[in-house]
KEKE-3310 file (N, C-alpha, C; in steps of 0.2 Angstrom, whole numbers, plus 5000, padded with zeros to 4 digits):
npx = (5042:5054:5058:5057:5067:5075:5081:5087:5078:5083:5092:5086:5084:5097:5102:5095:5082:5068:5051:5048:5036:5029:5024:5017:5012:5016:5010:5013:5022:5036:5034:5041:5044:5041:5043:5032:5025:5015:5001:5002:4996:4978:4971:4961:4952:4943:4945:4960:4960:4950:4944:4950:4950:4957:4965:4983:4995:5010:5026:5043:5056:5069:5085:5098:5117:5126:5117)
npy = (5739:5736:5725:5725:5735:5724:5724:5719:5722:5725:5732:5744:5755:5756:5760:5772:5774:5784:5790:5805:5818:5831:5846:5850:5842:5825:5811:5797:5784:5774:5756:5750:5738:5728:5734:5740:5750:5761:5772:5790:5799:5805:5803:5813:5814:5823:5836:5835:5836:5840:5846:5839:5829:5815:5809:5812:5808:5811:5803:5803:5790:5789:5786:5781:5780:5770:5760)
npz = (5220:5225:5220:5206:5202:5204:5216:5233:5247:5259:5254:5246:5256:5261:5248:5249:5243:5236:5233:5226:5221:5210:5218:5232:5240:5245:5236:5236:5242:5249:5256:5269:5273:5264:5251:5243:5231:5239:5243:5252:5255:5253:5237:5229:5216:5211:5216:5213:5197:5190:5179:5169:5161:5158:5173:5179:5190:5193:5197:5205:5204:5216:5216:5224:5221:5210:5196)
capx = (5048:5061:5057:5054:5074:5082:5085:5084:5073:5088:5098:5080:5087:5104:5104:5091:5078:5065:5049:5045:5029:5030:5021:5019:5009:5017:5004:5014:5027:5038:5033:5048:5047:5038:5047:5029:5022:5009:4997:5003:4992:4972:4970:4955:4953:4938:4950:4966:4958:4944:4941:4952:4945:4961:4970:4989:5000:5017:5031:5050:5060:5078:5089:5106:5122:5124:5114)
capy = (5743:5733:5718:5729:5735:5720:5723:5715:5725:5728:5739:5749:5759:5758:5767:5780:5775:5789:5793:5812:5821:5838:5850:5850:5835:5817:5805:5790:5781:5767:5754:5750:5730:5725:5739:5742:5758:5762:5780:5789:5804:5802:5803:5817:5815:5829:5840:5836:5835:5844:5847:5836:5818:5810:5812:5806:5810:5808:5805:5798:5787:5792:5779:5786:5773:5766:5751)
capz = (5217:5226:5213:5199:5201:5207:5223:5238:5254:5264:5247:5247:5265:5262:5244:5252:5238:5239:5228:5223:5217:5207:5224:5241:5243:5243:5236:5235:5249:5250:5261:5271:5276:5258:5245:5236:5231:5243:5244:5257:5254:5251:5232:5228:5211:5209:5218:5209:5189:5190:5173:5163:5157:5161:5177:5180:5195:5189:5200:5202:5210:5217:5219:5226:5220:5204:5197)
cpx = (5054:5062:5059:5063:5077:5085:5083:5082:5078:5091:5092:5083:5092:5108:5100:5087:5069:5060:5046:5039:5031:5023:5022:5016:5013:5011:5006:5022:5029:5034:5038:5051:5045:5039:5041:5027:5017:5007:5001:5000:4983:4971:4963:4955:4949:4943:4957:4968:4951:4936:4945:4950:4951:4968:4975:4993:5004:5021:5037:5051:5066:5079:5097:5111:5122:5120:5115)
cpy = (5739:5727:5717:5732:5730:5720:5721:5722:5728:5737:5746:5756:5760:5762:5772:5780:5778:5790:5801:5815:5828:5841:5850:5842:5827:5813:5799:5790:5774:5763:5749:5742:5728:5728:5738:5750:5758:5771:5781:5796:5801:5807:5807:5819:5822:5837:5841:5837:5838:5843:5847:5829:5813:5812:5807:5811:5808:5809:5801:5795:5788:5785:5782:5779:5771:5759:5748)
cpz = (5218:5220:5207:5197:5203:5213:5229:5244:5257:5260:5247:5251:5262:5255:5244:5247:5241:5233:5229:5220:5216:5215:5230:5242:5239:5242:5236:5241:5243:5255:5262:5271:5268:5253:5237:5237:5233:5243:5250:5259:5252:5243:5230:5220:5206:5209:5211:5200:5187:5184:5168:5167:5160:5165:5180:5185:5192:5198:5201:5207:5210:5222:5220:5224:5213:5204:5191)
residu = (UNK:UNK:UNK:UNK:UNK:UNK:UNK:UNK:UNK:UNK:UNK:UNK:UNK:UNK:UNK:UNK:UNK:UNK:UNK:UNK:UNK:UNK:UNK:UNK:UNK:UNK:UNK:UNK:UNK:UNK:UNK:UNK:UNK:UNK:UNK:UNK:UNK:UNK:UNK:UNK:UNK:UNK:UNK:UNK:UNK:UNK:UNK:UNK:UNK:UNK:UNK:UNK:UNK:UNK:UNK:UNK:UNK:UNK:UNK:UNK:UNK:UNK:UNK:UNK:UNK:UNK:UNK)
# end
């Protein structure tokens, strides 16, 4: 993610970049020292798609500061 906007590891922490998921459960994290997207929930696709064919979590990235 840090890569993917250009920014260095450090800028990550200090503009408060933070990913969101639509519900209660967070499935996805930052990881702090390497700024990729890691799970940070255990992904249960039976559970979360049941009974549609293709299943997408959707979720955002917030980046606080202009870029």
């Amino acid at each position: 993610v840090a890569k993917d906007l250009g920014l260095q590891l450090p800028a990550l922490s200090d503009r408060s970049v933070r990913i969101v998921s639509a519900g209660r459960t967070q499935y996805f994290a930052l990881h702090g020292k390497t700024g990729h997207l890691v799970t940070a929930e255990r992904i249960d696709r039976e559970q979360l798609c049941e009974r549609v064919q293709q299943c997408v979590l959707r979720c955002e990235l917030i980046v606080e500061g202009e870029m």
